[in-house]
C-alpha positions in Angstrom: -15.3 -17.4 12.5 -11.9 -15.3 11.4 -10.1 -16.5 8.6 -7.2 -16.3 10.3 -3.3 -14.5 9.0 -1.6 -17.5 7.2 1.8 -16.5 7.9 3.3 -17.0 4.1 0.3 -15.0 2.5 0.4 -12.2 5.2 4.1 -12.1 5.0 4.8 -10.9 1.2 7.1 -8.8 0.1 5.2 -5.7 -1.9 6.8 -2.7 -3.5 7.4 -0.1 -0.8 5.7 3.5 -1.3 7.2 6.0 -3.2 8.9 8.1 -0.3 9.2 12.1 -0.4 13.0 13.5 -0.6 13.5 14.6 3.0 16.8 15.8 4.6 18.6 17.6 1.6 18.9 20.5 3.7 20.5 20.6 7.4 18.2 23.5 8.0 15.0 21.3 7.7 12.5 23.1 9.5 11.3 19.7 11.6 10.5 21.7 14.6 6.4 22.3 14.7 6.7 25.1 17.1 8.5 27.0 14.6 8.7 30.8 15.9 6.7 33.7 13.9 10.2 35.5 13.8 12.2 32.2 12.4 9.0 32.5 9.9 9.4 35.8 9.1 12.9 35.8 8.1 12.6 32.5 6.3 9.6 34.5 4.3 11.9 37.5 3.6 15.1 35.5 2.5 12.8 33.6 0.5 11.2 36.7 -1.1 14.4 38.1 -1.9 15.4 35.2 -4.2 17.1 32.4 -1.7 16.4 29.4 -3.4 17.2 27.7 0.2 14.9 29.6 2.0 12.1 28.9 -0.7 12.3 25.0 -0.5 12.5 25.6 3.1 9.3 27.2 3.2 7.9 24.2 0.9 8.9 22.0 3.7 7.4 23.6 5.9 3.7 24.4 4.2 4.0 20.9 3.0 4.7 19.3 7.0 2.8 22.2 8.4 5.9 23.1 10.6 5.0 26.5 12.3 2.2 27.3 9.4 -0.9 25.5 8.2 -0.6 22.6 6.2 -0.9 23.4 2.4 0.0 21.4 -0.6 -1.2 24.3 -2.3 1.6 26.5 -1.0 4.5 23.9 -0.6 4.0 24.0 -4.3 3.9 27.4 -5.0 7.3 28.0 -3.1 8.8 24.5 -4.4 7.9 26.0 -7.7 10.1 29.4 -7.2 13.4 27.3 -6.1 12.6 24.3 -9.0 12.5 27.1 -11.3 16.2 28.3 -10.2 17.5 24.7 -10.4 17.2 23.7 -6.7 17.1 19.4 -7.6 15.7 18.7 -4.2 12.7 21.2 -5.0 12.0 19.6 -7.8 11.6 16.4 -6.8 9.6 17.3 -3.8 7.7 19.0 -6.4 7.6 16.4 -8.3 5.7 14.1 -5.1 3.2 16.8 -4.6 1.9 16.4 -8.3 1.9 12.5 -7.6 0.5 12.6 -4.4 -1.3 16.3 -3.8 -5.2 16.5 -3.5 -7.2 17.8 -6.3 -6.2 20.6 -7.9 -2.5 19.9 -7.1 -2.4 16.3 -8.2 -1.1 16.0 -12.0 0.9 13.2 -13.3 2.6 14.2 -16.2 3.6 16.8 -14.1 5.2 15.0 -11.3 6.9 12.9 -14.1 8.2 16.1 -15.5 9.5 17.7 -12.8 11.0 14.4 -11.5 13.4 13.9 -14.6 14.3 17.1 -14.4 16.1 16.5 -11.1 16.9 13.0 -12.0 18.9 14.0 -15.0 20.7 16.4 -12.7 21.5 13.2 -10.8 19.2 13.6 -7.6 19.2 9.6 -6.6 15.6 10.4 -5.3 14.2 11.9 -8.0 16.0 8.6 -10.0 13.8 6.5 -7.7 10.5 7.8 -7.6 10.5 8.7 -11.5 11.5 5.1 -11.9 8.8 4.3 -10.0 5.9 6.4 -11.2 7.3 5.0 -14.9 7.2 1.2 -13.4 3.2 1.5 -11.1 1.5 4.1 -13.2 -0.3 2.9 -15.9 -1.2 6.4 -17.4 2.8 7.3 -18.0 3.2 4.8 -21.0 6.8 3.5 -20.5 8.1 0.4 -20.9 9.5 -1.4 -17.7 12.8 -1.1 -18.9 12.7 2.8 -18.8 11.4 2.5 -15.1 14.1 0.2 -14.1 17.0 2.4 -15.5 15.9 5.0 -13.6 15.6 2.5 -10.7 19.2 0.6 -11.0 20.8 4.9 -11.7 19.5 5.3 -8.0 20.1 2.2 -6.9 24.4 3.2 -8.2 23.6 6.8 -6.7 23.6 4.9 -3.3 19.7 5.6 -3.1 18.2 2.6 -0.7 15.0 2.9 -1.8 16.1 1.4 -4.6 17.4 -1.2 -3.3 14.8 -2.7 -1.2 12.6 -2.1 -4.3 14.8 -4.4 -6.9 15.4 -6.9 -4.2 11.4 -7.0 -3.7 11.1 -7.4 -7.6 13.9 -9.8 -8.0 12.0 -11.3 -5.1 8.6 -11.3 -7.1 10.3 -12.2 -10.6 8.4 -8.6 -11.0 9.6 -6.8 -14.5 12.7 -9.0 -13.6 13.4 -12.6 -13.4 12.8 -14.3 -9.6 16.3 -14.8 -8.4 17.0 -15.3 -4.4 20.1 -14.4 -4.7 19.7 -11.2 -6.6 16.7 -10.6 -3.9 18.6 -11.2 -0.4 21.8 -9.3 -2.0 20.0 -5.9 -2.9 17.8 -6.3 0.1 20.6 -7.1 2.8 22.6 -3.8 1.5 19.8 -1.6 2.6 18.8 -3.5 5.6 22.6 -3.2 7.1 21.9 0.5 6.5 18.6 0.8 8.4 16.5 1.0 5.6 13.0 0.3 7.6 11.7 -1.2 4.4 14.1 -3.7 3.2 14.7 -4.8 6.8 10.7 -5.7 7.0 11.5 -7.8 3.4 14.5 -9.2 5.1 12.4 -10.6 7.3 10.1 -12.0 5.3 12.8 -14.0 3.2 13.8 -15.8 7.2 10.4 -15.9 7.6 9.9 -18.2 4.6 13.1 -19.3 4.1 13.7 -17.7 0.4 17.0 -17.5 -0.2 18.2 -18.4 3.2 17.3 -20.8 5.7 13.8 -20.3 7.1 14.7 -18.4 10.9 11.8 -17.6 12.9 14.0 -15.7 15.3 15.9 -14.1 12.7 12.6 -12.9 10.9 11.2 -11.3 14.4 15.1 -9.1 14.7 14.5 -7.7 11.2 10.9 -7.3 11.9 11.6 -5.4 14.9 13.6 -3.2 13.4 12.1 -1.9 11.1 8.7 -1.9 13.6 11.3 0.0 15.9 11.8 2.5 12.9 7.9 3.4 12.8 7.2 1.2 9.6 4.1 -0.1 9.4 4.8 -2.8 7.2 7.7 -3.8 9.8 4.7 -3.3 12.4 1.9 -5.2 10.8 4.6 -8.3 10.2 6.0 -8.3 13.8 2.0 -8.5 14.7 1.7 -11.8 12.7 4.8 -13.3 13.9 3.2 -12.8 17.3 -0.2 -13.5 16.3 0.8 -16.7 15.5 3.7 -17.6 18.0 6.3 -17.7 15.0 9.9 -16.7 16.8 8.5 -15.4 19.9 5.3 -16.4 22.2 1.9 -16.2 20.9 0.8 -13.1 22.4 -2.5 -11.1 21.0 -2.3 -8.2 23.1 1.3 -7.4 21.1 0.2 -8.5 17.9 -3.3 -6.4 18.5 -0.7 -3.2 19.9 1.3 -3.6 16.6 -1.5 -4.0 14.1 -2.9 -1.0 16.0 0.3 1.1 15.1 0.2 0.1 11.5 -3.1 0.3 11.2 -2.5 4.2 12.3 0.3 4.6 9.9 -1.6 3.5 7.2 -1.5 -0.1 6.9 -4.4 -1.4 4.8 -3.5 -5.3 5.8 -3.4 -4.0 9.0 -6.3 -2.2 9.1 -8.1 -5.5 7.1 -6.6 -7.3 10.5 -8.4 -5.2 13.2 -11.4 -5.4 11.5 -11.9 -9.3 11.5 -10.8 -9.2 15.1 -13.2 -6.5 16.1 -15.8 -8.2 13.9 -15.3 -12.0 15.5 -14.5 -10.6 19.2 -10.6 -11.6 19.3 -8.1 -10.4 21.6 -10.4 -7.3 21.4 -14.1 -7.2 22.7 -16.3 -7.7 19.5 -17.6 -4.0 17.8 -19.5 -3.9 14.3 -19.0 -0.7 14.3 -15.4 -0.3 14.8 -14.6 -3.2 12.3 -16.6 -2.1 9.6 -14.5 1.5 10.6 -11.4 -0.4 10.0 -12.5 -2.6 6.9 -13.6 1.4 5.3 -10.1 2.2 5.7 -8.4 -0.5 4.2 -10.6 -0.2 1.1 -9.6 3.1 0.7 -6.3 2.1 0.9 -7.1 -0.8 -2.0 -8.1 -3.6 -0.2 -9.7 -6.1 -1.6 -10.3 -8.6 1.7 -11.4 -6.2 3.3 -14.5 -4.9 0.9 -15.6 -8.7 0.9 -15.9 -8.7 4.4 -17.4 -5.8 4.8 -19.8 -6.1 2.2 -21.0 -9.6 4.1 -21.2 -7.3 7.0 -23.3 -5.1 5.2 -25.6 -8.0 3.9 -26.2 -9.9 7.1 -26.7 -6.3 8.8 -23.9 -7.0 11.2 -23.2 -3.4 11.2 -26.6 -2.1 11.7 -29.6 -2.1 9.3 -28.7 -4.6 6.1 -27.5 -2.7 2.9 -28.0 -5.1 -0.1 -26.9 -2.5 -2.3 -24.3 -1.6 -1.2 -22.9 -5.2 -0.8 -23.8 -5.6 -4.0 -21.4 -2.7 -5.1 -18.3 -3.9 -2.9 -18.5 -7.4 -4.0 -18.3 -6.4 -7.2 -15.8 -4.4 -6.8 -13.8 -6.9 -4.8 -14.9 -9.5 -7.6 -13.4 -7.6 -10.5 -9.8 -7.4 -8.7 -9.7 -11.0 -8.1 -11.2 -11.4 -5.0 -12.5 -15.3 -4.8 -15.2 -14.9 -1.8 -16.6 -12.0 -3.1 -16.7 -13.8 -7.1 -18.2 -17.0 -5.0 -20.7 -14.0 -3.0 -21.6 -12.4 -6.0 -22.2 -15.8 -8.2 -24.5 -16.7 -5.2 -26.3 -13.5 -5.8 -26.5 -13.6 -9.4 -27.7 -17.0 -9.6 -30.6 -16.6 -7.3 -31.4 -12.8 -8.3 -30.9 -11.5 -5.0 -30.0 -7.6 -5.3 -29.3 -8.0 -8.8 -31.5 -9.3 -12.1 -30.9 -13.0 -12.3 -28.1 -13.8 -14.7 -26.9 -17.2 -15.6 -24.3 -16.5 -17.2 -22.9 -14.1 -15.0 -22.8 -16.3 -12.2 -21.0 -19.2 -13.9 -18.8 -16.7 -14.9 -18.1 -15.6 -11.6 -18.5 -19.4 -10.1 -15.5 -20.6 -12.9 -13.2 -17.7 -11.4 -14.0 -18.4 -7.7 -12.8 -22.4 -8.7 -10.0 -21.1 -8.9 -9.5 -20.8 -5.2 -12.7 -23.1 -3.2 -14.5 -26.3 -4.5 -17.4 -24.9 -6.1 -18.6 -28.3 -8.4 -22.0 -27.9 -6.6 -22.5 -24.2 -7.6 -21.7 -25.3 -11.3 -23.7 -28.0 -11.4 -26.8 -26.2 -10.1 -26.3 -23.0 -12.3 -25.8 -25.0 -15.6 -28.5 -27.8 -14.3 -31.0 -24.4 -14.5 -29.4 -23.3 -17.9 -30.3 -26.4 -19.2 -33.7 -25.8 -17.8 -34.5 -22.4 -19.2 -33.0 -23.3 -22.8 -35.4 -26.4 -22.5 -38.5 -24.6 -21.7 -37.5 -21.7 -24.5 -37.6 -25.0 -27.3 -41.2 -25.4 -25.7 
């Protein structure tokens, strides 16, 4: 059956994603239907030098506002107004060589052009350099460069940076755990509609850290920031009514809500409507369609989700049975830490099903998965047939 959303797990507070410097210019082209003629002129200003114009036309290659959608040439005309000095250019610049496909995607680059606006004092720029220094292992900076970056947008009035340092004071995360610290940073961007620090603010009612645990409070903040379009807010709001927490248990919200998260990229709550189209709850049960959603949230880095679908994919739930590739998403899911797919694998290993038999490896894997289930019986057979080989090798 489902293993079920236990509401203090499913409610954590993680580091929110590194958001794109939007709204630096009033003339943001936000309208789709942009007209050739608006284009035009933007394209002949821009031509002529208008660094304005230039990171206009970024925005809108990079959105696909009134033109295709290309990373390729939001860089190219971020490029011409970074080049003149334009901070907000740069920065956006920056998040296309963080985030772009291949062929745009460089990070030393992104870090590069980042500092350059962040020494300019772009409070953006502050934040996501602070942040590719704190998450990206490749960049080679201590923590405490990352957060002095961080804490200068967090005094720049950037409240990105607040929800992050209250989520890290939250997490003793390159900080040290302190409530306090946590609900203060968090509550200043949650009173200014900061969809991601009112989603942690609910959490800490949710679980009473740092403040009484409020149910009710918990589903306002959540709500907000689900109101907002975040799908972290979403996702949360669908476990508080999942589970009847501070409103009535009602699936076909929590079911709407995961939907919308799971849409807005949501890997937990993609990871959700997969177990409920897999076990047939709230929605009518569809292999397919979970193992859709469980694809999704692994490409989005979830572990749960590659252990189920990898037991999917071995009991042929989703169609014909793929050892192989359960195999290769237990392991996976194994290396990061995941204990059913360490207990899975063990199994696997110990009997040589899918993979050569290996002892070893599947104490190994058994000793990690202890860590989480009872597994005395597993470790008692395995080393009961260790004993049994080294035996008949004296012999």
């Amino acid at each position: 059956m489902r293993r079920g959303l236990i509401l203090i797990v499913a409610l954590m507070i993680g580091a929110p994603f590194v958001a794109v410097l939007q709204g630096q210019s009033s003339s943001s082209p936000s309208d789709s239907k942009m007209a050739s003629s608006d284009f035009k002129h933007l394209l002949t200003l821009a031509n002529s030098g208008s660094t304005q114009a230039q990171f206009q036309l970024g925005l809108a290659y990079q959105y696909g506002h009134g033109v295709e959608q290309s990373a390729y040439e939001a860089a190219r005309w971020y490029r011409m107004a970074a080049n003149s000095g334009d901070s907000a250019a740069q920065n956006n610049l920056g998040f296309l060589y963080e985030t772009g496909p291949d062929g745009v995607g460089d990070l030393p680059e992104a870090a590069k052009w980042y500092l350059r606006a962040a020494v300019e004092g772009n409070p953006m720029a502050q934040f996501n350099l602070g942040h590719l220094y704190l998450y990206t292992v490749s960049m080679k900076k201590t923590p405490e460069e990352g957060l002095y970056w961080i804490q200068r947008a967090a005094s720049a009035g950037c409240l990105s940076a607040f929800t992050l340092l209250g989520s890290l004071y939250a997490r003793g995360e390159f900080l040290p755990q302190d409530s306090r610290h946590a609900f203060k940073m968090t509550m200043i961007a949650a009173k200014k509609h900061e969809p991601g620090a009112e989603a942690n603010l609910g959490v800490f009612y949710a679980q009473g850290f740092g403040v009484p645990a409020d149910p009710h409070e918990a589903v306002k903040w959540f709500r907000r920031s689900a109101d907002a379009g975040n799908p972290d807010g979403q996702f949360k709001l669908g476990v508080m009514y999942e589970n009847g927490k501070g409103v009535p248990k009602d699936m076909d919200q929590a079911v709407r809500l995961y939907g919308l998260a799971a849409e807005g990229g949501s890997a937990r709550a993609q990871e959700s409507l997969g177990e409920l189209y897999e076990f047939g709850q709230a929605v009518q049960r569809d292999y397919q369609e979970a193992a859709r959603w469980y694809q999704k949230a692994i490409e989005g880095g979830d572990v749960l989700s590659a252990s189920q679908l990898a037991t999917m994919l071995f009991e042929g739930k989703a169609g014909t049975r793929d050892l192989p590739g359960a195999i290769r998403l237990w392991s996976w899911a194994a290396q990061q830490g995941e204990p059913r797919a360490q207990f899975n694998l063990a199994e696997m290993y110990m009997k040589g099903v899918g993979v050569s038999k290996d002892l070893r490896k599947s104490l190994s894997l058994f000793s990690q998965a202890a860590k989480r289930f009872d597994v005395s019986k597993q470790l008692k057979e395995v080393s009961s047939q260790m004993n049994q080989e080294e035996t008949a090798e004296l012999h």
